[in-house]
N, C-alpha and C positions, 0 to 999 in steps of 0.2 A: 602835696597830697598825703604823702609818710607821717608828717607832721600831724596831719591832723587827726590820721587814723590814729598815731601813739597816743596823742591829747585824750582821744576818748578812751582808748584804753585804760587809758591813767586813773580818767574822770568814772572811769565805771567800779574799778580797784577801789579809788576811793571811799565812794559811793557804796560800795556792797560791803569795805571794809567797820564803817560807820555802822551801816546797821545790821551785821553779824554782833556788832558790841552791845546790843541792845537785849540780844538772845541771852538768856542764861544757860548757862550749860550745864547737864545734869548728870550726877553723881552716875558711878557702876553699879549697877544692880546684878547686888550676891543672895547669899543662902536668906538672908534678912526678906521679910516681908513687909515691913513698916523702915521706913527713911524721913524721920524729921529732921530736917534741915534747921528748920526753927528753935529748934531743943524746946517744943512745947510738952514733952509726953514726962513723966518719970520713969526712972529704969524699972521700974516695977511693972508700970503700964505699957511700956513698950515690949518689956516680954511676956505680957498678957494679951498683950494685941498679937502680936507675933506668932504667939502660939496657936492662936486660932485661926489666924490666917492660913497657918502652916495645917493641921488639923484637915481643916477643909479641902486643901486640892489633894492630900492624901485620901479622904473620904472619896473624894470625885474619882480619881485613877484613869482619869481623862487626861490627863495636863493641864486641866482647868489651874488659872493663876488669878489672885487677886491680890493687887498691891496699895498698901497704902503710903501716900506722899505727900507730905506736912512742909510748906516751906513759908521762908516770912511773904516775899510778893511772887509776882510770876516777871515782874517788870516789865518792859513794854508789851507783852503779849497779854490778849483776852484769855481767860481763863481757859476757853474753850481750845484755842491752838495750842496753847503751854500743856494741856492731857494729851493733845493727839498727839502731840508731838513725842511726848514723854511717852506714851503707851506705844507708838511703834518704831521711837530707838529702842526703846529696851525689848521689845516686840512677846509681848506677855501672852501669852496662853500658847498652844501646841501650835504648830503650822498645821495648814489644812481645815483645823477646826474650829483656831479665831476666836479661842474659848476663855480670854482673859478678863479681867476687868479691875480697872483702876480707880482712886478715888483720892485725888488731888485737895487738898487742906490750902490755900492762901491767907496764912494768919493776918497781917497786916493790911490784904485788901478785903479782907474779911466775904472773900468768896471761894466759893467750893464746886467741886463737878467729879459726879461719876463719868467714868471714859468706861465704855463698852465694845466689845467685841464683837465681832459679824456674828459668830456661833450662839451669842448669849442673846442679843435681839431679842430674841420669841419666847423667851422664859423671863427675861428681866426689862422689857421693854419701858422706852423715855418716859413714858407716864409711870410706869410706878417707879422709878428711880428719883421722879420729880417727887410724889408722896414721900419717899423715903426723907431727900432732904427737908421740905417744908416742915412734915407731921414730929418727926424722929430728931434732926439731927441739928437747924437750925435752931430750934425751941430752945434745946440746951446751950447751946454757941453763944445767945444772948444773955443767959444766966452768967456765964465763964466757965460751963462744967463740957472745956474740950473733949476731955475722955471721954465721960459717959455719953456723949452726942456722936461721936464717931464710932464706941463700941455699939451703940444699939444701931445706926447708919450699917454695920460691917453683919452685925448680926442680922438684920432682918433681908439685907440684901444677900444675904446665904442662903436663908431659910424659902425665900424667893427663888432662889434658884435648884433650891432642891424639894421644890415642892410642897413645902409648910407655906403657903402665904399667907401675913400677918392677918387679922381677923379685919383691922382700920383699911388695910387695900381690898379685901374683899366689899366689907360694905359700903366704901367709897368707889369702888368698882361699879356696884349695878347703881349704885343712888347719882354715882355722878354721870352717868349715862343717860338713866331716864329721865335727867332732868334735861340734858342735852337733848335726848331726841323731844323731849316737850317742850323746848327753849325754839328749836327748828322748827315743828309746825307751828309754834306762836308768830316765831318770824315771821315763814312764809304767809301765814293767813294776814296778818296785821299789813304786811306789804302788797300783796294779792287787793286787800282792799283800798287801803291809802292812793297807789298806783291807780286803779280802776275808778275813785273819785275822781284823783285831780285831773286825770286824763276827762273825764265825763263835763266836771263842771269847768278847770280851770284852761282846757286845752282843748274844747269848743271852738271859742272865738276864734281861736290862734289856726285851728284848721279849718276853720271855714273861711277865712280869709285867702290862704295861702292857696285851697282849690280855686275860689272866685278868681283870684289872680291869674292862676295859670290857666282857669279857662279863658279868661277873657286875651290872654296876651297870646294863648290860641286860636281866635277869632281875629283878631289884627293881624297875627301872621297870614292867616287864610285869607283877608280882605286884599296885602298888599301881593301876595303871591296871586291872584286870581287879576289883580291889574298890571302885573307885569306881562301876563301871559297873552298869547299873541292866538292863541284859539280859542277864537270867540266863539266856535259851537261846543265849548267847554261846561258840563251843568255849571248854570250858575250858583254860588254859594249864600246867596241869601237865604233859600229856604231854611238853609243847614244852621246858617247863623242862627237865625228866629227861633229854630227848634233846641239849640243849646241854649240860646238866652232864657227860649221857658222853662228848659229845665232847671237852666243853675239858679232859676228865680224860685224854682219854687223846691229846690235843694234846702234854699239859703233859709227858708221859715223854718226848719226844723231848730230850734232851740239848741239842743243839746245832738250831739255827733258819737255814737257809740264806738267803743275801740275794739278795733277786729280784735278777733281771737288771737293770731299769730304776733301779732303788734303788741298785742300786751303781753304775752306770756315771755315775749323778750324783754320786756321790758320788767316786770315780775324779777325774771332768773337775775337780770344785773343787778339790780336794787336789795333783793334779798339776800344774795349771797355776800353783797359786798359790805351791808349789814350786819349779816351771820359772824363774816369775817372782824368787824370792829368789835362786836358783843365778845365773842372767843377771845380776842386779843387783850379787851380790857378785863371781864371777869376771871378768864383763868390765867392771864398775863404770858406764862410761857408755853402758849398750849403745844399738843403733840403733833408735827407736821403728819403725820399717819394718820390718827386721827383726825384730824383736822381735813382731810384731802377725802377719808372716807363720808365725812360729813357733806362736805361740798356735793359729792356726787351723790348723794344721799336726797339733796335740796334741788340739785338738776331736775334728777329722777321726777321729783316731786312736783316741779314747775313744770316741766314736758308734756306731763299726762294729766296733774291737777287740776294746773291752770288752763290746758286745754278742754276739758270736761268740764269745767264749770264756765268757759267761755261759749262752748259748742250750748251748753244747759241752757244760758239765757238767749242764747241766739233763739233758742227754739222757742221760750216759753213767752220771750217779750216781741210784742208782732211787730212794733217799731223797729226793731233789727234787720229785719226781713225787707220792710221797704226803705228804709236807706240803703242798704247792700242794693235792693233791685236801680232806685234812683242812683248810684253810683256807677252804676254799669253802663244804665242809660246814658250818662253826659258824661262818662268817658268813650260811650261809642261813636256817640253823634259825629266826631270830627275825625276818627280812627279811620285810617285809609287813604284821607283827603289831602295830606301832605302838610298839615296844622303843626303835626311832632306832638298833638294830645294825643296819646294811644291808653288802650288801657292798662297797661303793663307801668308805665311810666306814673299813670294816677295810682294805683293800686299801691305801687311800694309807696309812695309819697305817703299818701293817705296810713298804712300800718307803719310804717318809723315813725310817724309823727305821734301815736296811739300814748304816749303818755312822756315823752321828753325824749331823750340821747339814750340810746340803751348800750352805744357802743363807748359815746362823750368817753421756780428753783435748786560664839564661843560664851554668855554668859548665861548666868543660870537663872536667864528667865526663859521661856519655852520657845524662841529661836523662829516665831514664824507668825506668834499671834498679830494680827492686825486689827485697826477701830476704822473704820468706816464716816465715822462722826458722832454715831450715835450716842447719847446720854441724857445728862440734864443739867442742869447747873442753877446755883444758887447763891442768895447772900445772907448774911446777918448783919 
């Protein structure tokens, strides 16, 4: 039993010593504000970046830190764990205020990420740090003009946080917004109708069928429970029979099967958001989880009261609505009570899931306390 617990031991030592070698381990961060590892800057540039670095958290007199880290790869880590990691070993900006922010250079994987701090969130937030790299800093990366893609990247992400925000994130600010909230109700409506066809024309058949079925395999239950039963002054269930066969007979003429209100607006909310969600993903590629979450609940909102307001709409205005809903109630009540197991509770849900398919189908001298949460952006060239 010793044996085998040392064995794991061993195997776990081994194991964790393998892939600590894969970590790269990072330099002391002193009075310097710029660390290329890479030797991409010239000495000239590195004390021009430097200086401004440094400038800045003296203008702030917060403890606000901002560092910048140039190196050739991150090696087995994503970009994104190589800054957190990096931003809170050297733990940059003041404790308590979280007010740091870093801005990782991967020369030879030719990717990059601002790392931010809890405190900076709400002034420099992952969407404009994302415009920062695409508009500012990548543009110049694929020219070869490292510098000047980092100085204007370190520049504007100042100027951002202290209140000059560049003129391109303002009007990319309201323009890229209202195209989103006009991109959301295109979705919703465009889905709202799509949904309410196919359910109308395509999912007719499929639920007229599926009621006949369960009526009739209601009416056989009731036949063979009514000949087991040994009280013969029991009503007999023919009448009952005859009376749901005329109904589900004359159910079954109605062409086309309207989709309740509730049935479809669920069915609405999955289909468009999960839409919303692919359109987001592939047009802005890395969108903002915040934004993105306010949107969604945006599209909820939208589907809950919309979709039910223009379900409740036509209920009212098309008379057809009105008596299938009444013949539905009729030939689910016929056999309700009688011990069939058709009740109406059980047609009812069957009938709105069905309304238009599956709706059902995360000591040194840097400021000693700062911390990143995760937040930022990350990018390539």
């Amino acid at each position: 039993m010793m044996s085998r617990v040392m064995a794991g031991c061993l195997i776990l030592l081994f194991v964790s010593f393998f892939a600590r070698a894969d970590v790269q381990a990072l330099p002391e961060l002193k009075r310097e504000r710029v660390i290329d590892s890479a030797g991409l800057l010239t000495g000239s540039q590195l004390t021009q970046l430097n200086r401004q670095l440094i400038e800045y958290e003296l203008s702030r007199n917060d403890g606000s830190q901002f560092v910048v880290f140039i190196v050739p790869s991150t090696g087995g880590e994503s970009i994104e764990t190589f800054a957190h990691r990096a931003f809170n070993t050297w733990k940059i900006g003041r404790k308590g205020q979280n007010n740091g922010l870093l801005l990782v250079v991967a020369v030879n994987d030719r990717n990059l990420r601002f790392e931010v701090g809890y405190g900076l969130e709400g002034i420099l937030p992952d969407v404009s740090a994302g415009r920062i790299i695409r508009q500012r800093i990548t543009p110049e990366f694929k020219k070869g003009h490292y510098f000047t893609g980092i100085e204007a990247g370190v520049t504007d992400a100042i100027d951002i946080i202290s209140g000059n925000e560049p003129e391109y994130i303002k009007s990319e600010t309201s323009g890229t917004e209202a195209l989103k909230l006009k991109r959301l109700t295109i979705i919703y409506l465009l889905t709202f109708i799509t949904v309410y066809l196919w359910s109308l024309f395509i999912g007719s058949p499929r639920r007229k069928k599926r009621i006949e079925k369960q009526v009739l395999n209601d009416i056989e239950y009731l036949r063979e429970e009514y000949a087991k039963s040994k009280n013969k002054k029991k009503r007999q269930p023919e009448r009952i029979i005859r009376l749901a066969q005329k109904r589900l007979t004359a159910f079954l003429q109605y062409k086309y099967i309207y989709p309740t209100p509730l049935g479809h607006t669920v069915n609405v909310l999955f289909y468009s958001v999960l839409i919303f969600i692919m359109t987001r993903v592939l047009i802005d590629g890395d969108p903002d989880p915040d934004a993105l979450f306010i949107s969604i609940m945006m599209l909820i909102f939208l589907n809950v009261f919309g979709s039910l307001f223009i379900c409740y709409l036509l209920y009212t205005l098309i008379p057809e609505y009105l008596t299938q809903e009444a013949e539905i109630r009729k030939l689910t009540g016929v056999i309700a009570g009688t011990g069939g197991g058709y009740s109406s509770g059980s047609d009812s849900g069957s009938y709105s899931s069905s309304s238009g398919g599956s709706s059902g189908s995360s000591g040194s001298s840097g400021g000693g306390g700062g911390s990143s949460g995760g937040g930022g952006a990350s990018g390539s060239w």
